[in-house]
Chimera marker file (.cmm) of the C-alpha trace (Angstrom):
<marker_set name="trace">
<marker id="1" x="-1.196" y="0.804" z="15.211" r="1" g="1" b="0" radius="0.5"/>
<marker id="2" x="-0.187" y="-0.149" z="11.733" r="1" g="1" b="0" radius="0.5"/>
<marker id="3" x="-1.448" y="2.949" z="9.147" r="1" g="1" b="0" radius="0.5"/>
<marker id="4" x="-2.294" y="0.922" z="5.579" r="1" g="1" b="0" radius="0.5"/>
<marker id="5" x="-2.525" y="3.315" z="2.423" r="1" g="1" b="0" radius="0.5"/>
<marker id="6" x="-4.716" y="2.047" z="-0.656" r="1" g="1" b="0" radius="0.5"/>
<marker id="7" x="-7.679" y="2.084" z="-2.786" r="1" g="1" b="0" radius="0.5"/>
<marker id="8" x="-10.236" y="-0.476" z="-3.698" r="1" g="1" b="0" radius="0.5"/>
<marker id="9" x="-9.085" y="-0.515" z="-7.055" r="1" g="1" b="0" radius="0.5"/>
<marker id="10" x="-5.634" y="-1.910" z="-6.195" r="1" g="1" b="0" radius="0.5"/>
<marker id="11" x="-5.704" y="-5.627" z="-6.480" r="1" g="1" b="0" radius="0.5"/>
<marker id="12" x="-2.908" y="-5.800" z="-3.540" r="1" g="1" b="0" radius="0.5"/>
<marker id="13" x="-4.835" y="-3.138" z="-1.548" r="1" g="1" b="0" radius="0.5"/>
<marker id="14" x="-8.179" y="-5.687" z="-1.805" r="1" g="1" b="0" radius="0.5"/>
<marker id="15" x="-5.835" y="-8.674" z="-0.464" r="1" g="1" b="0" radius="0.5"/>
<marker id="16" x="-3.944" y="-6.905" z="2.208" r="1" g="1" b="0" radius="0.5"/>
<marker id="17" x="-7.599" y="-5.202" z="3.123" r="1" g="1" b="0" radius="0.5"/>
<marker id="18" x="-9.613" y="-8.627" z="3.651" r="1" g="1" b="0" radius="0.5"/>
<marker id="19" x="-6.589" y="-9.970" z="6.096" r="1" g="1" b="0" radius="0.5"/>
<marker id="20" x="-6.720" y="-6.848" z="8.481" r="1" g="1" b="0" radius="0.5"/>
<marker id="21" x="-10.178" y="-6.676" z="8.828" r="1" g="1" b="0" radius="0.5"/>
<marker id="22" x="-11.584" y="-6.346" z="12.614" r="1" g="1" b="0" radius="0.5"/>
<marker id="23" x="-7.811" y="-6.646" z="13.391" r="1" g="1" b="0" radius="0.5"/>
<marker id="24" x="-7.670" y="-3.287" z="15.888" r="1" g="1" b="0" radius="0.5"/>
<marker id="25" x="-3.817" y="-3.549" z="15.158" r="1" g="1" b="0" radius="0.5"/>
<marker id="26" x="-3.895" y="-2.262" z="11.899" r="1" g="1" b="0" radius="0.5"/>
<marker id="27" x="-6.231" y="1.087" z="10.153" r="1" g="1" b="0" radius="0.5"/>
<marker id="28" x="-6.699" y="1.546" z="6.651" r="1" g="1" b="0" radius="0.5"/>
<marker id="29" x="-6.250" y="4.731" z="4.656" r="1" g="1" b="0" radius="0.5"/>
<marker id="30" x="-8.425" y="4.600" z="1.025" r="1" g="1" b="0" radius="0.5"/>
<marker id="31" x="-6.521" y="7.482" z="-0.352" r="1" g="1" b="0" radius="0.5"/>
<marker id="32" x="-9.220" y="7.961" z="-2.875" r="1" g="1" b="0" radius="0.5"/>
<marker id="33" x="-11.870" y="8.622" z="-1.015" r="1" g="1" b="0" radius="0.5"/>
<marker id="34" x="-10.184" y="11.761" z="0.744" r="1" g="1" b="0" radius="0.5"/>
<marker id="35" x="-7.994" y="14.720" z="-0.914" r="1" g="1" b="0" radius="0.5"/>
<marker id="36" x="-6.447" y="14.968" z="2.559" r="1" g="1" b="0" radius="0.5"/>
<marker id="37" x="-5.493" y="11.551" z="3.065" r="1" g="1" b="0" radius="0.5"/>
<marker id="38" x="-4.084" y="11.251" z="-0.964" r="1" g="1" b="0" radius="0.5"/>
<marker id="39" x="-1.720" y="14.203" z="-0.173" r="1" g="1" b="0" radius="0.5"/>
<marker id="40" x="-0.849" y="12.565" z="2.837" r="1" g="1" b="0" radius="0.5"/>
<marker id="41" x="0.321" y="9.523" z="1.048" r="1" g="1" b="0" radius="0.5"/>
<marker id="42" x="2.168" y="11.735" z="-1.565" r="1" g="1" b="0" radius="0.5"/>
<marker id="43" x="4.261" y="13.708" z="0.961" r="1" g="1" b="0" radius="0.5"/>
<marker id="44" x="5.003" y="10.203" z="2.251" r="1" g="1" b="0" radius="0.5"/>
<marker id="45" x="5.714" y="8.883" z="-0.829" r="1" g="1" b="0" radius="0.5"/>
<marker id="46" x="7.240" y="12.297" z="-2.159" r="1" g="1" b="0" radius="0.5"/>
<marker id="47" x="9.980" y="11.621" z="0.754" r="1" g="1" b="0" radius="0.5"/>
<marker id="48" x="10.959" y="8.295" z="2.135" r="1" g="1" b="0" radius="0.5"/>
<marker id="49" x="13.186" y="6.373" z="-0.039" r="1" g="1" b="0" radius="0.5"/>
<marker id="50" x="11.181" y="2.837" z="0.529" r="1" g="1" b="0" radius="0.5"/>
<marker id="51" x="9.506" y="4.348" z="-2.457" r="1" g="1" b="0" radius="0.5"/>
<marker id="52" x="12.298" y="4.990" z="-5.002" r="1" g="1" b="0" radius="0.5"/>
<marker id="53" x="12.350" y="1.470" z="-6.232" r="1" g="1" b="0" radius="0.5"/>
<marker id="54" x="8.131" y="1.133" z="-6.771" r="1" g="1" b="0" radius="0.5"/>
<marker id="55" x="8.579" y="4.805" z="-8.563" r="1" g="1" b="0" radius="0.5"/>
<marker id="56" x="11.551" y="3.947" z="-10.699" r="1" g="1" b="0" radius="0.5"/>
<marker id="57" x="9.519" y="1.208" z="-11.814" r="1" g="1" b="0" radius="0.5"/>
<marker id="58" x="6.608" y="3.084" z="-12.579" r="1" g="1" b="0" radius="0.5"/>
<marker id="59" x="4.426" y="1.923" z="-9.272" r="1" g="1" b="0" radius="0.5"/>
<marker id="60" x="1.769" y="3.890" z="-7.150" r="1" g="1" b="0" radius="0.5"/>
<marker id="61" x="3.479" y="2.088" z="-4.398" r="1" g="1" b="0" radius="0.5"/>
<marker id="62" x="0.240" y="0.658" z="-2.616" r="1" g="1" b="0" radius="0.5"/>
<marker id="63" x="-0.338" y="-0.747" z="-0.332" r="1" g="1" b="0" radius="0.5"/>
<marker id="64" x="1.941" y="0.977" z="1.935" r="1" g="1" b="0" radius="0.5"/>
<marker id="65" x="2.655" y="0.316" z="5.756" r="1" g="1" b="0" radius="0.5"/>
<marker id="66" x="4.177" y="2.399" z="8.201" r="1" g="1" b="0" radius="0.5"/>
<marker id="67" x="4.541" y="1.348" z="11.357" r="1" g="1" b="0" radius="0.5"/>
<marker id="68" x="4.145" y="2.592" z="14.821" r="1" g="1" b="0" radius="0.5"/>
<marker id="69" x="8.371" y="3.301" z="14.867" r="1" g="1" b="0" radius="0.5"/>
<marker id="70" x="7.764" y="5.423" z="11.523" r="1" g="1" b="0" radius="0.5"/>
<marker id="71" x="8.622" y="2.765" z="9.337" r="1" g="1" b="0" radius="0.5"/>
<marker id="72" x="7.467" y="2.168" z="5.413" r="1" g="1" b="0" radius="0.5"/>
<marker id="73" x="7.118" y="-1.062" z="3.855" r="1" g="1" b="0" radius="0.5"/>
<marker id="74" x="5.791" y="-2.162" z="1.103" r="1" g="1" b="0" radius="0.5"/>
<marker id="75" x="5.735" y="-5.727" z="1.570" r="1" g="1" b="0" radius="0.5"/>
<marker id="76" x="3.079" y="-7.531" z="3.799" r="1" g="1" b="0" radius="0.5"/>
<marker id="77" x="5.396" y="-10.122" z="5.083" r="1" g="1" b="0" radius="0.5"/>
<marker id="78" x="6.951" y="-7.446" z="7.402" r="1" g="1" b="0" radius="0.5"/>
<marker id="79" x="4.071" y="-6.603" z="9.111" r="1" g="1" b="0" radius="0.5"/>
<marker id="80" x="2.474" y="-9.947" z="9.886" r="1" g="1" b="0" radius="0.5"/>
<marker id="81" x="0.471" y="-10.475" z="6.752" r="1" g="1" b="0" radius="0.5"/>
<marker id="82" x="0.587" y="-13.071" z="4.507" r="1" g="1" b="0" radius="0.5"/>
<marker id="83" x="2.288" y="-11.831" z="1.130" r="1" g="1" b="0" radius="0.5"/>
<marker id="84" x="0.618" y="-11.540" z="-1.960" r="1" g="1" b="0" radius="0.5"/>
<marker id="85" x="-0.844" y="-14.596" z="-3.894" r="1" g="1" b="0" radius="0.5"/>
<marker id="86" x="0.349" y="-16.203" z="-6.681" r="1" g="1" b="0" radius="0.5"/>
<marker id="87" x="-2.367" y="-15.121" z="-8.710" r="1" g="1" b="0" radius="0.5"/>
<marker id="88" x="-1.535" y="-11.553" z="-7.270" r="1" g="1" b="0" radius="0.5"/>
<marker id="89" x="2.276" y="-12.119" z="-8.141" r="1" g="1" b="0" radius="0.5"/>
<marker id="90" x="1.258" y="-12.444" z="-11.639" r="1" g="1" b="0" radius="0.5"/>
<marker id="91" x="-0.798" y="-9.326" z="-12.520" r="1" g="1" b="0" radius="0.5"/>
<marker id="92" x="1.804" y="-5.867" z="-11.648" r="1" g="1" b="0" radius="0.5"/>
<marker id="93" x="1.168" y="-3.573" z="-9.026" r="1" g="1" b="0" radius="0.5"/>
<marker id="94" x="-1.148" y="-0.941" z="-9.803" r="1" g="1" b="0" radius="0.5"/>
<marker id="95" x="1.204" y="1.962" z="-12.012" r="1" g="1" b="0" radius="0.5"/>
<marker id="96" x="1.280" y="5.379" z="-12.679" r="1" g="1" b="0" radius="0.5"/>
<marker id="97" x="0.076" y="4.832" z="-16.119" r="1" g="1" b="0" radius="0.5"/>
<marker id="98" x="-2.886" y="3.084" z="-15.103" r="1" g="1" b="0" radius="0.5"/>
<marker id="99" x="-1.949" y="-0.537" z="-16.531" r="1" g="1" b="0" radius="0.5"/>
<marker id="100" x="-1.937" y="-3.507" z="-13.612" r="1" g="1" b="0" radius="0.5"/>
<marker id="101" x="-4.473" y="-2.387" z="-11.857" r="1" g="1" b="0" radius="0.5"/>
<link id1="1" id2="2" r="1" g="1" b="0" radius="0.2"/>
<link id1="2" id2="3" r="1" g="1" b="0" radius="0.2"/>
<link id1="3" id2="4" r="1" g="1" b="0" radius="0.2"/>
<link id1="4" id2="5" r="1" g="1" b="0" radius="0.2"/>
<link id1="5" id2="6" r="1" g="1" b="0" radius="0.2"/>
<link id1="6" id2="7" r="1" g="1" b="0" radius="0.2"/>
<link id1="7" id2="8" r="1" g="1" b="0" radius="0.2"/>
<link id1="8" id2="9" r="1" g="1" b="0" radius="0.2"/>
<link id1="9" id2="10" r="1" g="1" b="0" radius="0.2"/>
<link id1="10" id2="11" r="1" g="1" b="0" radius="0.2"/>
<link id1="11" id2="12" r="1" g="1" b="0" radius="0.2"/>
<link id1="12" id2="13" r="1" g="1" b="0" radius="0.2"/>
<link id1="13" id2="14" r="1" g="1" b="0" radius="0.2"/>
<link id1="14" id2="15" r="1" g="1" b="0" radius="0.2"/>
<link id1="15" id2="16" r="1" g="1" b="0" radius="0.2"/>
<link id1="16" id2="17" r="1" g="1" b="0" radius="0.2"/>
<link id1="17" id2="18" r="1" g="1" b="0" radius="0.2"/>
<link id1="18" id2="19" r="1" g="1" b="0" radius="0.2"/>
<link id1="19" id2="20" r="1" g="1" b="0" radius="0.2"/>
<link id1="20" id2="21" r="1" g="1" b="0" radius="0.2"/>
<link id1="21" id2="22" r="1" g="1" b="0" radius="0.2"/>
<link id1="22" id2="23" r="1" g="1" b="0" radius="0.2"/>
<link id1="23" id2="24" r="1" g="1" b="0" radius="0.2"/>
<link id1="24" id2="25" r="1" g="1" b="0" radius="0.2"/>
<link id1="25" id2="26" r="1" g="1" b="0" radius="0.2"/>
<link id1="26" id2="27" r="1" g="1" b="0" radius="0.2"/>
<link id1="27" id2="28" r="1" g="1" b="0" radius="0.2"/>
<link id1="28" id2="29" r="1" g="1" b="0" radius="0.2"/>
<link id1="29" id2="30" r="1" g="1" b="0" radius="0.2"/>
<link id1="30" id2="31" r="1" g="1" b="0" radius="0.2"/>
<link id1="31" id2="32" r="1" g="1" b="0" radius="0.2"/>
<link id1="32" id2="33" r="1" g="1" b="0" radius="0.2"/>
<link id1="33" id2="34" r="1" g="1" b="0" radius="0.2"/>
<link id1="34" id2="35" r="1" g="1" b="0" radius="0.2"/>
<link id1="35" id2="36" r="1" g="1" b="0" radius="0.2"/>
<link id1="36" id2="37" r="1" g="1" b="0" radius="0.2"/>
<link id1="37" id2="38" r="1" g="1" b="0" radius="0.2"/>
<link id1="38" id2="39" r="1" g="1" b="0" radius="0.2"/>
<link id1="39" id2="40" r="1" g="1" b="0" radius="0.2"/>
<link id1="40" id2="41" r="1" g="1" b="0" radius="0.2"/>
<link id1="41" id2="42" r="1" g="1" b="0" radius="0.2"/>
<link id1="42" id2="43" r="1" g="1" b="0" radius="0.2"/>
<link id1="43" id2="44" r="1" g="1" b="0" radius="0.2"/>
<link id1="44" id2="45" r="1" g="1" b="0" radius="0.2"/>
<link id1="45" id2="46" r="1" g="1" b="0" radius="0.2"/>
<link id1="46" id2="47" r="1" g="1" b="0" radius="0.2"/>
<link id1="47" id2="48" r="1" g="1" b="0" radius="0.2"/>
<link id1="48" id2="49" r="1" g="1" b="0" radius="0.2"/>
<link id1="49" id2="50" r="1" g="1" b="0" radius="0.2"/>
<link id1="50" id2="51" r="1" g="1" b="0" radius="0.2"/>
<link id1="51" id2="52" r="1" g="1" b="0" radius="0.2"/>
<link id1="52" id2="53" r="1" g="1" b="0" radius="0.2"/>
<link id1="53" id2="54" r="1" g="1" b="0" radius="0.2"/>
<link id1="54" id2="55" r="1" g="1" b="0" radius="0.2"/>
<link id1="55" id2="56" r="1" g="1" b="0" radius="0.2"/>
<link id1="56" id2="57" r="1" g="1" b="0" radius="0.2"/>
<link id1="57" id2="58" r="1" g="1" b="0" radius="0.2"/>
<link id1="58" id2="59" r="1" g="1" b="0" radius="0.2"/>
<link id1="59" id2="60" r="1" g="1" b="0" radius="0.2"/>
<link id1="60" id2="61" r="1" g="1" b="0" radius="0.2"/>
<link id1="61" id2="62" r="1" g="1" b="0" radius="0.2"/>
<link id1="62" id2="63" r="1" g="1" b="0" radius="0.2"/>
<link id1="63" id2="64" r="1" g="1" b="0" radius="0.2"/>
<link id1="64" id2="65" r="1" g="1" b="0" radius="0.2"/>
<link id1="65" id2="66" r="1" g="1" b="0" radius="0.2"/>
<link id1="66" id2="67" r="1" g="1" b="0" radius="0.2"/>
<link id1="67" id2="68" r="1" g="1" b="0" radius="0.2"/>
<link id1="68" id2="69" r="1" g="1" b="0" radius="0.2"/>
<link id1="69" id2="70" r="1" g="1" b="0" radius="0.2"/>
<link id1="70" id2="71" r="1" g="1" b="0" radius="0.2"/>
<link id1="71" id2="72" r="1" g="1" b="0" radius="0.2"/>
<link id1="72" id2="73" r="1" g="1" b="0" radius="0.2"/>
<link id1="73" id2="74" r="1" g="1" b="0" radius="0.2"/>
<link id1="74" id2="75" r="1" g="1" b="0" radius="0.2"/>
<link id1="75" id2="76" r="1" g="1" b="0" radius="0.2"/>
<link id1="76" id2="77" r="1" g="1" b="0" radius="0.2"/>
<link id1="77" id2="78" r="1" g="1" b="0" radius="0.2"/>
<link id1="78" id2="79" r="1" g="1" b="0" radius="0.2"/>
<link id1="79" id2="80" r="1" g="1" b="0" radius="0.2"/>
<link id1="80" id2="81" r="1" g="1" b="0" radius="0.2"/>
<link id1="81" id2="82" r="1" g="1" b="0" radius="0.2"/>
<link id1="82" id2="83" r="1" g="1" b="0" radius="0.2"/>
<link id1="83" id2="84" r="1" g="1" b="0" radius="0.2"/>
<link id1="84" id2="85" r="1" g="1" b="0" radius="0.2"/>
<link id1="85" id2="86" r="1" g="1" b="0" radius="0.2"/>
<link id1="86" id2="87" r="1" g="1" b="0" radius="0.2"/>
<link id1="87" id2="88" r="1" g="1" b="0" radius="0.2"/>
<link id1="88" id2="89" r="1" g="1" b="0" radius="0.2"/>
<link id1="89" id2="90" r="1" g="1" b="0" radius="0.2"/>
<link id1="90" id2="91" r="1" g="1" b="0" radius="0.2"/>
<link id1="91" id2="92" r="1" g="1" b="0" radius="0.2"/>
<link id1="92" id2="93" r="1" g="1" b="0" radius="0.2"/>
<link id1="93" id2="94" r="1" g="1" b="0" radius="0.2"/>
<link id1="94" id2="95" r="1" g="1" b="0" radius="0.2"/>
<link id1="95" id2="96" r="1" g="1" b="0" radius="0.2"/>
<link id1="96" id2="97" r="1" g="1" b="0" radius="0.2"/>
<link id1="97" id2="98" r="1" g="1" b="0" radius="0.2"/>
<link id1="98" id2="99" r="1" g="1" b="0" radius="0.2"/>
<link id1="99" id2="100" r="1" g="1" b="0" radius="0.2"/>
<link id1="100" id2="101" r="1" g="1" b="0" radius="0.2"/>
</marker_set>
């Protein structure tokens, strides 16, 4: 099973969320609705270095996938999905500082 972390608020998160509904191979994480599952996230985040780029940039980093093998990605494509939109493409990921989302 595919683990998904986002939040409602995340314009990518929405997308991603509407093509893996009632699809048993994936479970989403809203990492705002739980203090447990937002610290999750962070340690993941925190640690893995499919992050660094997203962080340098001044992304959340959401969605995020990690696979059954312990893999992170960040990009829909790899897991099946279809990536974002163009109208998605144009508006930037949701960021630390709060703009793009």
């Amino acid at each position: 099973m595919i683990k998904v972390y986002g939040m409602p608020s995340c314009p990518y998160c929405a997308y991603v969320k509407k093509q893996i509904e009632g699809n048993k191979n994936f479970v989403y994480y809203d990492i705002g609705s739980d203090v447990h599952l937002l610290h999750e996230f962070l340690e993941l985040r925190d640690h893995n270095p499919a992050f660094t780029p997203y962080k340098e940039e001044g992304d959340v980093g959401i969605p995020a996938f990690v696979l059954e093998n312990g893999k992170v990605t960040l990009e829909p494509s790899e897991v099946g999905l279809h990536s974002y939109s163009e109208v998605l493409k144009a508006k930037k990921a949701c960021r630390l500082d709060g703009k793009g989302c």
